[in-house]
C-alpha positions, 0 to 999 in steps of 0.5 A: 452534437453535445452529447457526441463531443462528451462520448468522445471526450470520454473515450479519450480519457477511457484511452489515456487512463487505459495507457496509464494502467500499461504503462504502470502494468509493464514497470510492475514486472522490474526486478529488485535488488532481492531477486523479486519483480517489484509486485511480488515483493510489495505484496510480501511487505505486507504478509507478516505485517511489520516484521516483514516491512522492516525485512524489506526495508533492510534488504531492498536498497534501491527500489522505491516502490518496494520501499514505500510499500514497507514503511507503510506497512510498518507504519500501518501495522504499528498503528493497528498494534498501538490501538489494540492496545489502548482499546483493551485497557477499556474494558466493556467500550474498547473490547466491543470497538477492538472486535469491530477494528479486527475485520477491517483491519483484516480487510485493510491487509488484503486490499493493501497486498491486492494493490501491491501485487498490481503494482500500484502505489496505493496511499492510505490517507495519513499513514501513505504520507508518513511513509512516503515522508520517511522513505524521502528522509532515508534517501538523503 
């Protein structure tokens, strides 16, 4: 019987994350003030790096999603610069760490569009917090 109540419960949960995900999947399809639907355009954050974070952060005035997206790439992207930038002034150490950052940093870009394009509000760790910190502070 207990095994049977824990499918259930399972399934419930199945059912109500499977809600979550329609519910976040039908506002991923709301238009910006650029003409954009709101995945489009946090993916487009993204493309260029900061250039086109601070792109977004200028033309779009309302939407937060698209905002969030910006910072953080903006955030992310100086972070990433910052680094490469440090690790070539050691030679030999830097430049080997410098060539292991580059494929994850690559891989980090896509899976940051990825998530933008499916609508989701996908923090990092410590730059998401930034960015949502300083997205709260332009809006007062």
């Amino acid at each position: 019987m207990e095994t049977e109540k824990t499918a259930q419960e399972k399934q419930s949960v199945f059912k109500e994350e499977s809600g979550n995900l329609a519910e976040t999947e039908q506002t991923s399809s709301e238009k910006t003030t650029t003409g954009l639907e709101q995945n489009t355009a946090g993916l487009l954050c993204y493309l260029a790096g900061f250039v086109t974070g601070i792109i977004f952060i200028i033309l779009e005035k309302e939407n937060r999603f698209v905002r969030f997206h910006a910072m953080q790439s903006i955030f992310i992207s100086a972070a990433l610069f910052a680094l490469n930038i440090v690790l070539s002034f050691l030679p030999i150490i830097g430049w080997a760490i410098s060539l292991l950052i580059s494929p994850v940093a690559f891989i980090l870009w896509i899976v940051l569009m990825v998530k933008a394009y499916q609508g989701k509000w996908f923090k990092l760790p410590i730059v998401g917090n930034m960015a949502e910190k300083q997205l709260n502070n332009l809006k007062e």
